[in-house]
C-alpha positions in Angstrom: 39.1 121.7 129.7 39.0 121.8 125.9 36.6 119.6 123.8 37.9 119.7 120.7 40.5 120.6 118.9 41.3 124.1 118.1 43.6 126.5 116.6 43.6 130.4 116.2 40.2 131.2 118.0 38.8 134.1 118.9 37.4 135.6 121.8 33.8 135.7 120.8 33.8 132.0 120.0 36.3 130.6 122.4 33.5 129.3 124.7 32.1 127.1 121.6 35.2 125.0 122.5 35.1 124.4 125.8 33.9 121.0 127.1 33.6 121.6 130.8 35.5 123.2 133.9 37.0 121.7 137.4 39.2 122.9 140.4 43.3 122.5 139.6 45.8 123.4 142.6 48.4 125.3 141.1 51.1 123.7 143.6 54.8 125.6 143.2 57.8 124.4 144.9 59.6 127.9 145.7 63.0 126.7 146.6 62.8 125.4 142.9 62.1 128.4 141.7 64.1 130.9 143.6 67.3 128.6 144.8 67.9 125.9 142.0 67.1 127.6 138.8 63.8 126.3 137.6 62.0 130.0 137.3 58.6 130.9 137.9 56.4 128.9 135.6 59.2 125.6 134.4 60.7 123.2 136.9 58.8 124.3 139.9 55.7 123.5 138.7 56.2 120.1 137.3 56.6 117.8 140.2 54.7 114.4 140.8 51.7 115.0 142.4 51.9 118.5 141.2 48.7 120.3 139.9 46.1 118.0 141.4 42.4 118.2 139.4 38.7 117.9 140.7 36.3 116.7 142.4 34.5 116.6 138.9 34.0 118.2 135.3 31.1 120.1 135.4 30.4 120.9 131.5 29.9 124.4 130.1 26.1 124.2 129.6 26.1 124.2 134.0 28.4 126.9 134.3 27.5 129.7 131.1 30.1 132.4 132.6 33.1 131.0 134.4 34.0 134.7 134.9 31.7 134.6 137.9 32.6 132.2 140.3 33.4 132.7 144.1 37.1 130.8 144.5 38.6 130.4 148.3 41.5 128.6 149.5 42.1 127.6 152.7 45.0 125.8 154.4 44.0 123.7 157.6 40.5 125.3 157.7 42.3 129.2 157.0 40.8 131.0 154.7 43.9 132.1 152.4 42.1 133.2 149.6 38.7 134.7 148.8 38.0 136.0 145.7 36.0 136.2 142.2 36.8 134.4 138.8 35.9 137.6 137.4 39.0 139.4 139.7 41.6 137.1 137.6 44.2 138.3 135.2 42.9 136.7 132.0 39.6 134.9 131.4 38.6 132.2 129.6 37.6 133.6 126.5 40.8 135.3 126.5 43.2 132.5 127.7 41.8 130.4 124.7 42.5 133.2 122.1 46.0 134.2 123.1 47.0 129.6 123.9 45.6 128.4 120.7 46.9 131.3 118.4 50.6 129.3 118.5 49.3 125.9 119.4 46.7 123.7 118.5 44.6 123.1 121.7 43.6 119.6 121.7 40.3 118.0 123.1 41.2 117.0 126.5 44.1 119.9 126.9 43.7 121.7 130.4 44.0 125.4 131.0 44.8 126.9 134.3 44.0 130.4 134.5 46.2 131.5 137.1 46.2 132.1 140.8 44.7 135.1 142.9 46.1 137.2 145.7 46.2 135.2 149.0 49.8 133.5 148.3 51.8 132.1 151.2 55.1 133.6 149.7 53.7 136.7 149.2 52.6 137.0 152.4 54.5 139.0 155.3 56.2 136.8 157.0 55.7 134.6 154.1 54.4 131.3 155.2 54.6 128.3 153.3 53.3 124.8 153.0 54.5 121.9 155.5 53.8 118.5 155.5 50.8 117.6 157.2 49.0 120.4 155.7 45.5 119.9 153.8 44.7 122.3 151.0 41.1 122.6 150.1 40.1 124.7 146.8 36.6 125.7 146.7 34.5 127.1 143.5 31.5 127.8 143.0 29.6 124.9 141.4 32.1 123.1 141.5 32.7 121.8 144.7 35.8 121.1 146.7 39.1 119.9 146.0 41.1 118.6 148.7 44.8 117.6 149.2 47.2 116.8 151.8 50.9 118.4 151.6 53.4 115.2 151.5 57.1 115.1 151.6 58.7 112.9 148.7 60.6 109.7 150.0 64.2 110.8 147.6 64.7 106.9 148.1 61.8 105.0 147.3 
């Protein structure tokens, strides 16, 4: 999470605006994405209920490298995912540099930095949520967040 505002910042002082950091599920709904037209990273990401955040903000001055954090994912008690922060993409620094070069970053904005290897659709067969389903993100220092998989009432 950003604490305060920021625009064109590099990668050697990115940190200097970073207020704190937390778990975020990155939930995608993949027959939005592949059947009705809403592409990887637009409508199939911006559900209700979508991109759940916690169990807390721990600030920067608790956790000086995010780049090395153990992440896991597990669906009903399965590990899915077990893995390093430093194994992402993109880090932090980096994330900061390249968002706020074409858009101020305001105190409060949230950046997710993406999601590691362990997918359901990826896998083969591909398996992917159901109802009924609890999905618990763990990182390091962090802690735990936890969420069950709902269906939405079309009629409420």
């Amino acid at each position: 999470m950003i604490g305060r505002d920021c625009k064109n910042v590099s990668k050697t002082n990115a940190l200097d605006f970073v207020l704190g950091y937390t778990a975020a599920n990155d939930v995608s709904a993949r027959d939005w994405q592949k059947k009705f037209g809403g592409g990887q990273f637009c409508r199939g990401k911006s559900f209700d209920s979508f991109a759940p955040m916690g169990p807390v903000l721990i600030t920067k001055d608790e956790i000086p490298n995010p780049g090395a954090l153990h992440l896991e994912t597990r669906i009903n008690g399965e590990k899915r995912q077990d893995t390093n922060t430093s194994d992402l993409i993109f880090d932090v620094p980096t994330l900061i540099e390249f968002l706020s070069g074409s858009t101020t970053l305001l105190a409060g904005s949230v950046i997710l930095t993406g999601t590691p290897s362990g997918v359901g659709t990826y896998l083969k067969p591909p398996q992917y949520l159901k109802a009924g389903d609890v999905v618990e993100i763990e990182i390091e220092k962090i802690g735990v967040l936890s969420n069950p998989v709902m269906v939405e009432d079309k009629y409420a």
